[in-house]
C-alpha positions in Angstrom: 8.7 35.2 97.7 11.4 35.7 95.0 9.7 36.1 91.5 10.9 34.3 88.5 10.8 37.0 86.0 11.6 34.1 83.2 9.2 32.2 83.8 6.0 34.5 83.7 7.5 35.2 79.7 4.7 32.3 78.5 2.0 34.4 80.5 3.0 37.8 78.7 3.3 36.1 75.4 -0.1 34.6 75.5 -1.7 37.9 77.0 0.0 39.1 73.5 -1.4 35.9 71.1 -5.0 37.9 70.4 -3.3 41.1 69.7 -1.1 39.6 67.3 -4.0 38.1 65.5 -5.5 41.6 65.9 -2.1 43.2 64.2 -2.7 40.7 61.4 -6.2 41.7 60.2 -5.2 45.1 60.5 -2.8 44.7 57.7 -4.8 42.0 56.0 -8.2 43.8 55.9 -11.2 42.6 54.9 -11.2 42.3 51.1 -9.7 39.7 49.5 -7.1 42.0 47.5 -3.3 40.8 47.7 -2.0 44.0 50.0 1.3 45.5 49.1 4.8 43.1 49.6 5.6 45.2 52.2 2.4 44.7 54.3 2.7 40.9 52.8 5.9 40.5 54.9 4.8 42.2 57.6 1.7 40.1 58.2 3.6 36.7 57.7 6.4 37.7 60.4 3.3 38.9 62.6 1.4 35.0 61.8 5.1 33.7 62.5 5.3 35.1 66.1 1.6 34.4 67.1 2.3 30.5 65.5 5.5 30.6 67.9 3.9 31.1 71.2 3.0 27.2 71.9 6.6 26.7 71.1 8.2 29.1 73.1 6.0 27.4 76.0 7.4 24.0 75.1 11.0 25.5 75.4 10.3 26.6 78.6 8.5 23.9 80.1 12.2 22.1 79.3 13.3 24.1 82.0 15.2 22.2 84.7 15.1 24.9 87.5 11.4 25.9 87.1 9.0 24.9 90.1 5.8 23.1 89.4 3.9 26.4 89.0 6.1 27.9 86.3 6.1 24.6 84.7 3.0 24.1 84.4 2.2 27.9 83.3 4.6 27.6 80.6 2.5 24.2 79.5 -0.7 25.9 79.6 0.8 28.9 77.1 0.9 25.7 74.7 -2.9 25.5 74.2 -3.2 29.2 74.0 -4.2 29.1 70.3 -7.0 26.5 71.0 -8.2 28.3 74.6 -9.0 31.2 72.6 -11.0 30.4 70.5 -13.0 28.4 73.2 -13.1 31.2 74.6 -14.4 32.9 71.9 -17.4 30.8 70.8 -18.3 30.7 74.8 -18.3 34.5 74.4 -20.8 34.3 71.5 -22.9 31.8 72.7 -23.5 33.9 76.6 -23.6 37.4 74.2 -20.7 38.9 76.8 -20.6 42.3 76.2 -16.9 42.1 77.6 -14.6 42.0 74.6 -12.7 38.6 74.2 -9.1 40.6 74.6 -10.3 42.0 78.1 -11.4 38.4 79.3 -8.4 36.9 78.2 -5.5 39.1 79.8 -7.9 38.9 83.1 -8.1 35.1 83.1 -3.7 34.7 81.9 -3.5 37.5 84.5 -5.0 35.1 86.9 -3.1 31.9 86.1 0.2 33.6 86.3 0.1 34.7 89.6 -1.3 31.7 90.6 1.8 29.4 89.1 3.9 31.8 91.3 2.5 30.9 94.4 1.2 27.3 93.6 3.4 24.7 95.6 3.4 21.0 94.6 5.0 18.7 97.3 5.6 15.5 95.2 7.2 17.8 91.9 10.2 15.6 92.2 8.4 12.4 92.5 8.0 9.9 89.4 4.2 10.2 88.2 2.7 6.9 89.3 0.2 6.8 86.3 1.3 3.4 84.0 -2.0 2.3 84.1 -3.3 5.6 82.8 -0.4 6.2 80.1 -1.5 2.4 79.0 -5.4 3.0 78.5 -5.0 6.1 77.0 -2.5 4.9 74.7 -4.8 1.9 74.0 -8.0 4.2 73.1 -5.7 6.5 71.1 -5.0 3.6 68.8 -8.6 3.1 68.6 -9.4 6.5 67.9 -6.5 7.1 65.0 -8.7 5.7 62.6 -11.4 8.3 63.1 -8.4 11.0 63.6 -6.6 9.8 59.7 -9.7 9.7 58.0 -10.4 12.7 59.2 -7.4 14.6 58.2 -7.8 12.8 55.0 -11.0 14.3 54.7 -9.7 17.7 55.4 -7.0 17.4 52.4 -9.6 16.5 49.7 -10.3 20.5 50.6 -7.3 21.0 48.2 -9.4 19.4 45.7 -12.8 22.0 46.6 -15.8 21.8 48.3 -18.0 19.3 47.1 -14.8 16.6 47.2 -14.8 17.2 51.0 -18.4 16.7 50.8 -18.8 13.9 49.5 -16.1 11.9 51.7 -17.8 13.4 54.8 -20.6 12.1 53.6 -19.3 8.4 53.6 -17.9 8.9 57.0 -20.7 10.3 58.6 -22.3 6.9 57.8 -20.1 5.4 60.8 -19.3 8.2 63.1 -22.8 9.5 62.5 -24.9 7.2 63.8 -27.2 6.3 66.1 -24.3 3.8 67.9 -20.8 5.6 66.4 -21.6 9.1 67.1 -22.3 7.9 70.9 -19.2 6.0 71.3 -17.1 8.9 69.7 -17.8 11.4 71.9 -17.4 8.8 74.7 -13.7 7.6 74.1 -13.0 11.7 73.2 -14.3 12.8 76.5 -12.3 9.7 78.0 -8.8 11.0 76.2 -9.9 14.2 77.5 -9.9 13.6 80.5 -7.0 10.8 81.1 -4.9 13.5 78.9 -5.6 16.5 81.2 -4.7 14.2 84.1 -1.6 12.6 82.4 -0.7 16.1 81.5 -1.1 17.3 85.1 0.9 14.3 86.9 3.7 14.8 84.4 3.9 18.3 84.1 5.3 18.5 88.0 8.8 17.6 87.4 11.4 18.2 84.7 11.9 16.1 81.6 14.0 16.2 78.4 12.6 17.5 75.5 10.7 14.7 73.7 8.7 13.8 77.3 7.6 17.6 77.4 6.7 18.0 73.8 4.2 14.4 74.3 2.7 16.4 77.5 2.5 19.8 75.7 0.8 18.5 72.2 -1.3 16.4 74.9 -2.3 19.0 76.5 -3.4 21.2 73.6 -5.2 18.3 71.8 -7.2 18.1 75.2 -8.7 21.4 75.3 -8.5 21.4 71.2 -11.1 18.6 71.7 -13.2 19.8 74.3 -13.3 23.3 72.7 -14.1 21.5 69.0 -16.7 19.0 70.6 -18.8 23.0 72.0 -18.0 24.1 68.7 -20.0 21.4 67.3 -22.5 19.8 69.2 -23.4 23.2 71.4 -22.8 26.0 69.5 -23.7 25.1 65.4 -26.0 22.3 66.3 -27.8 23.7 69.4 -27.2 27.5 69.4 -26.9 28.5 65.6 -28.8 25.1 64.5 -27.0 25.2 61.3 -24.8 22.1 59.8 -21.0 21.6 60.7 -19.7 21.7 57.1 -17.0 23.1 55.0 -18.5 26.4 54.9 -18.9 26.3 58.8 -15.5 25.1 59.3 -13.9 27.8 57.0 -16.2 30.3 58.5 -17.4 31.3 55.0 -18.5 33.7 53.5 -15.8 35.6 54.6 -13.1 33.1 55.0 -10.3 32.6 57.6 -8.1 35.4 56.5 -10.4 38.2 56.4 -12.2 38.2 58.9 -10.8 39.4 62.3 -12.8 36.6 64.4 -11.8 33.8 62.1 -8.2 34.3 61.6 -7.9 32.8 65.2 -9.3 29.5 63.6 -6.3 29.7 61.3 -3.9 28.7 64.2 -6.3 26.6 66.1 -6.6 23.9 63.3 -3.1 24.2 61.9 -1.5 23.4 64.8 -4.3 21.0 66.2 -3.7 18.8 63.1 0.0 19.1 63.9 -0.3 18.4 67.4 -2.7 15.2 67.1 -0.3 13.5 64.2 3.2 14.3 66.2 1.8 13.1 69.5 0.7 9.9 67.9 4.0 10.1 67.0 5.3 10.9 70.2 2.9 7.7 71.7 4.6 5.4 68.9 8.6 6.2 69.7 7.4 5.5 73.6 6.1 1.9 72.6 9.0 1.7 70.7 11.7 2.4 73.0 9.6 0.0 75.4 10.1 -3.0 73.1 13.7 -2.5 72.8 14.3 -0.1 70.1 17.3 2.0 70.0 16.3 5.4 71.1 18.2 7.0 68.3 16.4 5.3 65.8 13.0 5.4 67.7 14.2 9.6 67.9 14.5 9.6 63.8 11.2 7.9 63.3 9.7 10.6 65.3 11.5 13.7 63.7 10.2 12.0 60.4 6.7 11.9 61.7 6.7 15.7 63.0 8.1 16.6 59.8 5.1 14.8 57.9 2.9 16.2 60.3 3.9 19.7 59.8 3.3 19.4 56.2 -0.2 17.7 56.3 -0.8 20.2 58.4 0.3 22.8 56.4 -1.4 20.9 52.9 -4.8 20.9 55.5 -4.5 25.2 56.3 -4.0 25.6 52.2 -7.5 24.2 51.1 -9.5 25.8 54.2 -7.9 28.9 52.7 -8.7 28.5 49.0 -5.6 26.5 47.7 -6.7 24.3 45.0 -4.6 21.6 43.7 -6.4 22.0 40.1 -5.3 26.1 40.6 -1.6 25.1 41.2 -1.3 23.0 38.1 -3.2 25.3 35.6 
């Protein structure tokens, strides 16, 4: 069997991602005291490469002469910032004694030799799933509303607190109750599971870039939401029986910077808000291009909307880290 050295790079860079975190906090520290530039630098360009990983596996899931394994192994580097954190929380809850790094570079360990000698015998055939990509389209639609407000909610961070609080408050009121709360978790554990499907039946063959990104930020969201939904429901509400707030979700007291377990959340929501708004993105310039758009106009939109998303994104990381709009002003 002839090995493809290329493609077991996504493997060895997300056998790398925890270390990188690991390389952070050990310049950061624990105290909140602005380190020397120097170490400043340092820590960014380490943040940088550990933010890069999912990209690098969307680069080479582009590749035309990968087979179905490799393609697929470079995919699931994508939702390595997510998967670790699942893995993480999972960790907590079953009190492993087996550090998180040594569970990790066991299970990429496993998946990469497995991509080298998985076969798929339809990898060239069309996915026959346009009843699929239609649904889950539909229910995505449906659940944008919930996704926006919730992002929105996430911004009034940069205002503090209590802002947050009190527009979770007024959501909670729908998604909450006794019949939203039910229905949420249904239609996410339905995109859940049509995504990982989509994601699967797609991720066989080749496509140009804009096909693979939709797969790739699919795929993340997937496990981002299964992984959030533990986070939530099972671990704070059933293990820890404590409420999913800000102070959860910014893992106070400490914070997501300085605190070696937390600075893995850092990734895990920057690029989950990023991946949810540019693969609604991604969903739109598809129904676009459908209904007779020009694909290079349908293509602008889109870079538009990643742009937007990266810096909503970025706006959403800045108040779970203590960014104050009121601060920036004064």
């Amino acid at each position: 069997m002839r090995l493809d050295y290329l493609a077991l790079v996504p493997a060895a860079a997300a056998i790398c991602y925890p270390f990188l975190l690991n390389a952070f906090h050990a310049i950061v520290g624990t105290q909140a005291v602005s380190p020397p530039p120097l170490a400043i630098a340092e820590a960014t360009f380490i943040l940088f490469v550990a933010f890069s990983v999912p990209f690098l596996g969307i680069a080479l899931a582009c590749r035309p002469t990968s087979n179905p394994g490799s393609r697929r192994l470079a995919y699931a580097s994508v939702v390595s910032p997510t998967l670790y954190v699942f893995l993480g929380v999972v960790q907590t809850m079953i009190k492993s004694p087996i550090p998180d790094e040594v569970v990790w570079c066991a299970i990429w360990l496993a998946i990469a030799i497995w991509s080298q000698s998985a076969r798929d015998p339809v990898a060239t055939a069309v996915p026959a799933v346009g009843g699929w990509r239609v649904v889950h389209g539909v229910t995505a639609a449906v659940l944008s509303l919930f996704v926006v407000f919730h992002l929105i909610n996430h911004l009034f961070g940069l205002i503090g607190p209590d802002a947050h609080a009190a527009v979770m408050k007024i959501g909670r009121m729908v998604y909450r109750s006794a019949v939203g709360e039910p229905l949420l978790v249904a239609a996410m554990l339905f995109q859940i599971g049509t995504g990982l499907f989509l994601a699967w039946r797609w991720s066989a063959a080749a496509h140009d870039f804009q096909r693979t990104y939709q797969v790739a930020s699919g795929a993340y969201l997937s496990v981002y939401i299964l992984g959030h939904m533990n986070s939530v429901f099972v671990y704070a509400r059933s293990f820890l029986g404590i409420p999913t707030d800000w102070n959860f979700a910014t893992g106070a007291p400490t914070g997501l910077i300085h605190d070696a377990w937390n600075i893995r959340l850092l990734p895990h929501y920057a690029l989950g808000a990023f991946f949810v708004l540019s693969h609604l993105a991604s969903g739109l310039r598809a129904v676009l291009i459908a209904h007779g758009v020009d694909q290079r106009n349908a293509d602008r939109l889109w870079s538009v909307c990643v742009a937007m998303s990266a810096i909503v994104a970025a706006a959403i990381i800045a108040g779970m880290t203590g960014v104050r709009i009121g601060a920036l002003a004064s």
